[in-house]
N, C-alpha and C positions, 0 to 999 in steps of 0.2 A: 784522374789525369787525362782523360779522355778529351777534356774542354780545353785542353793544354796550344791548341793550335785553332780557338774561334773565333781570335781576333780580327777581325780582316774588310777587307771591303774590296769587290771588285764590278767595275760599271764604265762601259767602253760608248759613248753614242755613235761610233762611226761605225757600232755593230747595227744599227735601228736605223729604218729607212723611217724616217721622222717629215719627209718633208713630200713626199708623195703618199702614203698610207697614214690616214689617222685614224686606223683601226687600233695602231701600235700600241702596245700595255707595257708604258716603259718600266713597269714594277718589276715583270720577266725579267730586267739585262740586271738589275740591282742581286747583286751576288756576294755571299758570304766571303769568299777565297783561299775556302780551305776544302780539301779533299783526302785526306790522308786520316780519317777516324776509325776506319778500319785496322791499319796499322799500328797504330794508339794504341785500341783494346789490346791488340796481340801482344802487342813490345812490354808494355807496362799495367796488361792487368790480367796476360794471361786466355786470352779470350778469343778465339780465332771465329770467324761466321764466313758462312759459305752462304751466297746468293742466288737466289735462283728469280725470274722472273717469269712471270706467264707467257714468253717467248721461250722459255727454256723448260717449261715443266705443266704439265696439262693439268687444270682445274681437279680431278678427281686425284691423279696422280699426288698431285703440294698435298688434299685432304688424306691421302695416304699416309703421305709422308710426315706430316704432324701429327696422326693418332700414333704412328713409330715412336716419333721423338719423344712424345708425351709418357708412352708407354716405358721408355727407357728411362726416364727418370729426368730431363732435356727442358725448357720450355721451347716457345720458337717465336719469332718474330714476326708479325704479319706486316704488308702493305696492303692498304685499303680504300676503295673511292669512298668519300663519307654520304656518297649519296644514297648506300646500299647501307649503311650504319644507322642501327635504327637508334639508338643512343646518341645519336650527333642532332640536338637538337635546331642549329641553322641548316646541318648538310642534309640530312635524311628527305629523300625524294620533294628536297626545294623547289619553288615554286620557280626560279631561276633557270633549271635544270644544268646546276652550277657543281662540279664534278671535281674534287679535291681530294688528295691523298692526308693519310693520318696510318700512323703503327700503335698496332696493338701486340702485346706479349699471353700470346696464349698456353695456358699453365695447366688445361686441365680438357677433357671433351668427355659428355654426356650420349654413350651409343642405343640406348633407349631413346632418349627423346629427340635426339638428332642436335647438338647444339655443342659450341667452342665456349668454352670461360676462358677471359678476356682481363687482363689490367688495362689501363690504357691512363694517359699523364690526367688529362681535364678529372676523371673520377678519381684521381689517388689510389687506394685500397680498395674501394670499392668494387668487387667481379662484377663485369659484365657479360653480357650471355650474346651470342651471335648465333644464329643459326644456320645452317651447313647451306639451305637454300639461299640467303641472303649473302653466304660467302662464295657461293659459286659467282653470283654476279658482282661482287666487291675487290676480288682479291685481284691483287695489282702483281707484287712479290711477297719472297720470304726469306729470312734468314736463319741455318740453325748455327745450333754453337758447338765451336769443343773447347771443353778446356783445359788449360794448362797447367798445374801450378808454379813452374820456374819463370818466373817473370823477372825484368830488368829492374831495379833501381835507378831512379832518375834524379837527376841533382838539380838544383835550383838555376843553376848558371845556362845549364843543355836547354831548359822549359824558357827559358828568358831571350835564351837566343835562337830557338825554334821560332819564338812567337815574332821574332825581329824580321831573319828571311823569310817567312809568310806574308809579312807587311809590304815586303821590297821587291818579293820573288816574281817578277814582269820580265817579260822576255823581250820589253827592249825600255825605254824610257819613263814608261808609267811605272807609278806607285798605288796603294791604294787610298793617298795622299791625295792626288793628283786626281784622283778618281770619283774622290769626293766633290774637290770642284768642279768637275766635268758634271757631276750629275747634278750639284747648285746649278749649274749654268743653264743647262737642261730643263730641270723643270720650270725655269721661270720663261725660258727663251719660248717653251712650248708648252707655257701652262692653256692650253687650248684643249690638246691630245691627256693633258692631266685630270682635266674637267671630266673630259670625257670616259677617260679611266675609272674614275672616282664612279662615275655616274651608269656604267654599263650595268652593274649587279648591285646591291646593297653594300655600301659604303666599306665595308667591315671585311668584305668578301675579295675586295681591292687587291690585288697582287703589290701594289705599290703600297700600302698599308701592314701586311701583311710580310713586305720586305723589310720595311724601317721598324716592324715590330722585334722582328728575329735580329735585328741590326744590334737594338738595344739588351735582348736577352743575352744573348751571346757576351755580350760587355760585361754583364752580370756575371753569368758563369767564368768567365777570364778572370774574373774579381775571384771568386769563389777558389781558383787554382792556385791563384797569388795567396791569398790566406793558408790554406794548406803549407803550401811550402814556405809560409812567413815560422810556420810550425814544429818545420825542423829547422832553420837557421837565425840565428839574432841578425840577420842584416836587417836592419831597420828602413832600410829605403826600399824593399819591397812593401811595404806598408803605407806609404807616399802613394805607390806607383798604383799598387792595389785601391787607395780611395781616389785617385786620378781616374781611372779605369770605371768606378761605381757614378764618378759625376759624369761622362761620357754615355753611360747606358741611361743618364736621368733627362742627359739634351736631345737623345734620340727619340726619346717617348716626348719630351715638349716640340722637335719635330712633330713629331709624328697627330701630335693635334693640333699644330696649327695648319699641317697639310686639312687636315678634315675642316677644322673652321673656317676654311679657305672656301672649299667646297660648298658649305653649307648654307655660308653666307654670302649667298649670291656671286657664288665663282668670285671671289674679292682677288685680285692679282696683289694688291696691297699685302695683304695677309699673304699668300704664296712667297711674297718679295722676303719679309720677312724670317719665311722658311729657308729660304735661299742662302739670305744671309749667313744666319745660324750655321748651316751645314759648311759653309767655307768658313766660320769662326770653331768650327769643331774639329773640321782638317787640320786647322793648324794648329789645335791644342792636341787631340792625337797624336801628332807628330812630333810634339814637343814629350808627350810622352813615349814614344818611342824610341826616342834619342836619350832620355835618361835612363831607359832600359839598355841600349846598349850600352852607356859608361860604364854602367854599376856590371854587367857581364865580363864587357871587353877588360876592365880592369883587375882582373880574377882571370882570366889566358894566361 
């Protein structure tokens, strides 16, 4: 239940000085519009984390405090530049010197040989090993956990209308409807400053790539919550909503490569145009799925 509130989109231009700086990396303002997944874990799965950040807790100090955790029986949460990750086969002391955060969940530490065991998502199951010198220069933050076991039960109709004020939750006019067009309008008004994005680091490494990527996953996993709770209730137009939700996460990624063929192919604005489009034909079908999310809610109040 944790992905219960990823639906979202938020992207303002009249935050981005677009017209005097074309250093700007409009992929930065491109933002999920959820912030509350901390509270998530606690409400509904029990799971409370305390944050500390390398402004709040001294290098040696965090390495303290995770052989504690560890010892207690705890794992703990790392933040990490992947530049210092010697397992991050793009980030690891790039050639770019191109400095990216990634969490890893460390489950275990080796005090002979000096080194953290590591899950982390790209390897699955597989441990990886960090070693304590290469975490002194990587670690960003950390998170440890406590847990609970009284946790909330959450109804199908609360998760549905959670994900609706997420959608709408703008503190005056904007939607993340709206927001979607602002950013169509954007990238074609100033596919210049896009070019130039694209083209700072390797393609891949893109903040705007890399934005519209998480755009799509996230749609996935919202897909993922709707099946869940399609699990415990026969309402069957969660099921609708839910493969509505799956062809949304499938036009963010055919975005998401025509931005790059855009690029590749000799800056083509043609191709970006097309990107453009797209993105203001997905606002409006979002929003049409939005609206049938709240009937099927509102009508069960």
């Amino acid at each position: 239940m944790i992905y219960s509130n990823v639906w979202g989109f938020e992207f303002n231009s009249k935050e981005m000085d677009l017209y005097s700086n074309s250093q700007v990396e409009i992929g930065r303002y491109v933002k999920l519009g959820y912030n509350t997944l901390n509270n998530l874990l606690e409400d509904y799965h029990g799971i409370k984390l305390e944050f500390k950040s390398k402004d709040d807790i001294k290098v040696e100090k965090a390495i303290d405090l995770i052989k504690f955790e560890i010892n207690n029986g705890q794992p703990v949460m790392i933040e990490v530049d992947t530049f210092w990750l010697p397992w991050s086969k793009r980030g690891f002391q790039n050639v770019f010197n191109l400095h990216e955060e990634r969490y890893c969940l460390v489950i275990g530490y080796n005090e002979n040989e000096n080194i953290l065991c590591c899950l982390e998502q790209e390897n699955g199951n597989n441990k990886m090993y960090l070693t304590i010198e290469y975490f002194r220069l990587a670690f960003i933050s950390l998170y440890t956990f406590e847990f609970n076991e009284e946790v909330q039960e959450i109804e199908w109709k609360t998760v549905l209308k959670m994900a609706y004020s997420n959608l709408y939750n703008k503190c005056n006019e904007r939607n993340a409807f709206s927001d979607m067009h602002d950013f169509a309008r954007t990238i074609l008004a100033h596919h210049d400053i896009v070019f130039a994005e694209l083209k700072k680091f390797t393609i891949l490494h893109s903040k705007l790539i890399l934005a519209i990527y998480n755009l799509s996953h996230c749609r996935k996993k919202f897909a993922l919550v709707l099946k869940y709770l399609l699990d415990k209730t026969n309402e069957s137009q969660i099921l609708h909503i839910c493969n509505c939700i799956e062809k949304a996460s499938i036009e963010w990624d055919i975005i998401r490569g025509l931005i790059l063929k855009a690029s590749l192919m000799s800056e083509s604005v043609d191709i970006l145009k097309r990107a453009s489009i797209k993105i203001d034909e997905l606002a409006n079908f979002e929003e049409k799925i939005a609206n049938k999310m709240y009937d099927l809610y509102s009508n069960f109040l």
